[in-house]
N, C-alpha and C positions, 0 to 999 in steps of 0.2 A: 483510410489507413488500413493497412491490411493485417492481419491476425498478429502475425509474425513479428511484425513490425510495434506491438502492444506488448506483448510477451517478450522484448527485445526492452521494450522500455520498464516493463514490472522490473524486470535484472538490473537494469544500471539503477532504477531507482532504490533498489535492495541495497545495492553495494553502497550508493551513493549513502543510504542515511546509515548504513555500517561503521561508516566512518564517523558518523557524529553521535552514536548512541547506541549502550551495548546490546548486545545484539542475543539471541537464543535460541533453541528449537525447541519447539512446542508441538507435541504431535506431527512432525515430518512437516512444521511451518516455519520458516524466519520470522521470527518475532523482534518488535524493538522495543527497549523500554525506555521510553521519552520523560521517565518522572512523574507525570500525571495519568500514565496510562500505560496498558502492554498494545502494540500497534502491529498486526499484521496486512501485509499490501497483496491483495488478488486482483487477478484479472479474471472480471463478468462476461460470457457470452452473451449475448442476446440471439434471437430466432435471424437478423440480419446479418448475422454474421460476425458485427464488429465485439469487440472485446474494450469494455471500460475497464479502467481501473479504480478499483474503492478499498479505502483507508479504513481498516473493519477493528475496532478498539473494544479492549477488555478491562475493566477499571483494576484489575489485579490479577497477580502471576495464578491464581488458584483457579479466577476465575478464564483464564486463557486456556490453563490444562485441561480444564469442562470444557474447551469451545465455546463458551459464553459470550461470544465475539458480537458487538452493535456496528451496524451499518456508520460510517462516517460519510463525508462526499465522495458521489463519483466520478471522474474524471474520464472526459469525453475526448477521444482521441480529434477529432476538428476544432476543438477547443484550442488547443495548442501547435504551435509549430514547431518544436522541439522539445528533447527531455529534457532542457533547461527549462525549458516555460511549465512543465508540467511538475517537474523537483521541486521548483520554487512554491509552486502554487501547494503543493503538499505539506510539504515545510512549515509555511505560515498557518496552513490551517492546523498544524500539530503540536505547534509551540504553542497556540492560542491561548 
């Protein structure tokens, strides 16, 4: 999957969980707060080229403003065949 095409899917999945959980900026970050946690969504380069995406959580709003942000799962663009398949699989692991 090419760069583009990852960065294309971080956006809708931005939007996508906008609509389910309010939403904030944090340091020039979308941030969401899911009730258990502040969640911000990056996309990681790797030296290959490809770009994952990882679910990077801060246990509170204070500790989000520091950057305090812990690694969550990453998500592997051949993993999925759609940003359906890849929303959903973030979702579950965020409601958990």
């Amino acid at each position: 999957m090419e760069v583009k095409k990852m960065i294309d899917y971080r956006k809708e999945i931005e939007d996508r969980l906008a609509t389910r959980f309010d939403s904030v900026v944090i340091n020039n970050q979308i941030c969401f707060d899911t009730n258990n946690a502040i969640i911000h969504v990056d996309a990681i380069p790797y030296d290959d080229g490809v770009h994952n995406i990882v679910i990077e959580y801060a246990d509170t709003l204070e500790d989000a403003k520091n950057n305090a942000f812990e690694d969550g799962n990453q998500y592997y663009p051949y993993d999925f065949s759609s940003v359906d398949d890849m929303y959903f699989a973030i979702l579950k692991e965020i409601t958990m």
